[in-house]
N, C-alpha and C positions, 0 to 999 in steps of 0.2 A: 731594602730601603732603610735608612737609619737616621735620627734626627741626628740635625747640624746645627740650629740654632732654635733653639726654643723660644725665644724672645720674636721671633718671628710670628713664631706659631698664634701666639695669640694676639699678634695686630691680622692674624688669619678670623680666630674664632671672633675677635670684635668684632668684625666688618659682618662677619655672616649672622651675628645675632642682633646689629643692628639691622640688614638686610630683613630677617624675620619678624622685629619689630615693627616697622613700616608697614608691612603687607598686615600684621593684625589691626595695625590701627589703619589701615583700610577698608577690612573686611567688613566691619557694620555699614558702611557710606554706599556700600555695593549691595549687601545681602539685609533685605527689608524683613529678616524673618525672625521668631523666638530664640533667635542664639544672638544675630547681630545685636537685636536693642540690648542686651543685656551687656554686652562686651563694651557697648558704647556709653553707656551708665555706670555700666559695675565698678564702683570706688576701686575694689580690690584688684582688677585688673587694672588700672592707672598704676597703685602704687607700684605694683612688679614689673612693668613697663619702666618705670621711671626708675627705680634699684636694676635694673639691667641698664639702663645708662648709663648709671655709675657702674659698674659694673664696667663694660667698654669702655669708657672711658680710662679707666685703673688698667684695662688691657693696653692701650692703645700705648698711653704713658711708660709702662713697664718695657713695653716693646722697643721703646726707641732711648730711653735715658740714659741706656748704656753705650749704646752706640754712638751718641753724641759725644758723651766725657769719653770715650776713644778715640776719637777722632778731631783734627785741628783743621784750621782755616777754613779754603774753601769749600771742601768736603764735612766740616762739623757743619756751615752755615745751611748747605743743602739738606743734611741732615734736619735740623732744625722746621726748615723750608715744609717737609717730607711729613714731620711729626705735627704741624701747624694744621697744615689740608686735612691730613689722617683723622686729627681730633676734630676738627668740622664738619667731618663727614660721618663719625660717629653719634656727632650731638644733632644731625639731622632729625630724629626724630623728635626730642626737649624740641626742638624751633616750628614742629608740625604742631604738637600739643599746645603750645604757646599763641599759634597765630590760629587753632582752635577753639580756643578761651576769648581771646579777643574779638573774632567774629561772630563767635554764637555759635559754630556749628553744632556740641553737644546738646545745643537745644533743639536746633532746627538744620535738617540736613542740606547743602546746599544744592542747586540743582546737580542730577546726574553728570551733563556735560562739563559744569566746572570741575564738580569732584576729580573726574578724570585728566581734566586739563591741566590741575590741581597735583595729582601723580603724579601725569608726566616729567611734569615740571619738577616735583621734589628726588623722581628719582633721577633726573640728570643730574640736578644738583649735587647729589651725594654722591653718582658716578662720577661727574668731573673730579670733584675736592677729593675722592678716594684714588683718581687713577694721575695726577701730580705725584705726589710721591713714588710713583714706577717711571716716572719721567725724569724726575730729578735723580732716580737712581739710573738711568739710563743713561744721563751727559754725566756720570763720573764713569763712563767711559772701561768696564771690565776685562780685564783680561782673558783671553779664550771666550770670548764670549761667541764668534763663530764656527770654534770648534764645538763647544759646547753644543750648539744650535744644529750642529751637523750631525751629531752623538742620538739625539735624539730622535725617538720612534716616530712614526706617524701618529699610532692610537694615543702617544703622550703629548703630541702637537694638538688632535682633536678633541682632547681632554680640555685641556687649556683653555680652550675656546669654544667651548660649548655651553656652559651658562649663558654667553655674548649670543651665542646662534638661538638659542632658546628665548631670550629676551625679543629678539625680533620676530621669530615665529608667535609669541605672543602677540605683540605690536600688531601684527598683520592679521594674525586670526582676528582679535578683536576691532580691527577697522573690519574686516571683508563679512564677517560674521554679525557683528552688531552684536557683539558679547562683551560687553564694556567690563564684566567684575571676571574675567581674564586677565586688567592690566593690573589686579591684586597682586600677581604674580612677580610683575614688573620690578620691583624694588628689592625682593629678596634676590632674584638672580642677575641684577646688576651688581648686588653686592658681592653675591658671589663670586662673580666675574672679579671684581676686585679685590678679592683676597687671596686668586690663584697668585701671581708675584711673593706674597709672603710664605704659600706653602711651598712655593719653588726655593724659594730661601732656607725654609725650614728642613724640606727635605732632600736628603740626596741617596740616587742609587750607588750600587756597585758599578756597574758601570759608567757614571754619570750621564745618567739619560735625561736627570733633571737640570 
């Protein structure tokens, strides 16, 4: 395996430390215990939450700036299209902390059921705006892109898609189970799920299995 495009790689590493982000600013809304209130108060965990924003953000941007000024017409615009969602999907979490200052929740926790309704809801959000841009790279249409697909293992097809499979067996455990700080999990491995297309980008085998 040998990197092919490193600019990839880190619209990879955004996506999955925005993913990790989420799920911490979850974790106190879930766990009522001497770790959560302090994670939910601690000045010093906000700011480093928020400089890994920026942080992602400076990834996301680096990732795609070049590929733009390479690229002309319809294919720059999808580009463009591709790097718009990307960075939205990044700054999901600034828009969770945001619309938690305005409603009060670090003072008062809101009920369990919305918290989670609350989840649900922000990690689709960040899963849709993260999985546009594998779509717009989709309708430009690649070459070999069926041989490629045919090249490829099973265990590297399962791979792929296994964050996706995980994310539902969450879902499901914590409906059937009544484990609601399960769906903690929920945002970090939808992000994950959406970072696989950038490390496919970024890596390639000797064989082209990827």
């Amino acid at each position: 395996m040998r990197v092919t495009d490193g600019r990839s790689l880190f619209g990879a590493a955004a996506l999955i430390i925005t993913g990790v982000v989420l799920g911490i600013i979850a974790y106190p809304y879930y766990q009522f215990d001497e770790v959560g209130e302090p994670v939910k108060r601690g000045r010093w965990v906000w700011e480093i939450l928020m400089n890994l924003q920026v942080l992602c953000l400076a990834f996301m941007w680096y990732c795609y700036t070049d590929k733009i000024k390479s690229n002309s017409g319809k294919k720059a615009t999808l580009m463009r299209i591709r790097m718009l969602f990307s960075l939205i999907s990044v700054l999901l979490p600034f828009a969770v902390i945001m619309t938690s200052v305005m409603v009060g929740w670090f003072n008062e926790r809101p009920p369990i059921i919305d918290t989670v309704r609350y989840t649900y809801l922000f990690s689709l959000v960040g899963f849709t705006c993260s999985l546009v841009p594998y779509l717009a790279k989709r309708m430009l249409g690649r070459r070999g892109l069926k041989t490629e697909q045919k090249k490829q293992s099973f265990n590297w097809r399962l791979l792929q898609i296994l964050p996706g499979v995980m994310a539902f067996v969450v879902v499901f455990a914590a409906i059937l189970l009544g484990q609601h700080e399960l769906v903690i999990w929920l945002a970090p491995l939808c992000y994950m799920q959406s970072a696989i297309p950038y490390l496919k980008s970024g890596f390639r085998t000797p064989s082209g299995a990827v």
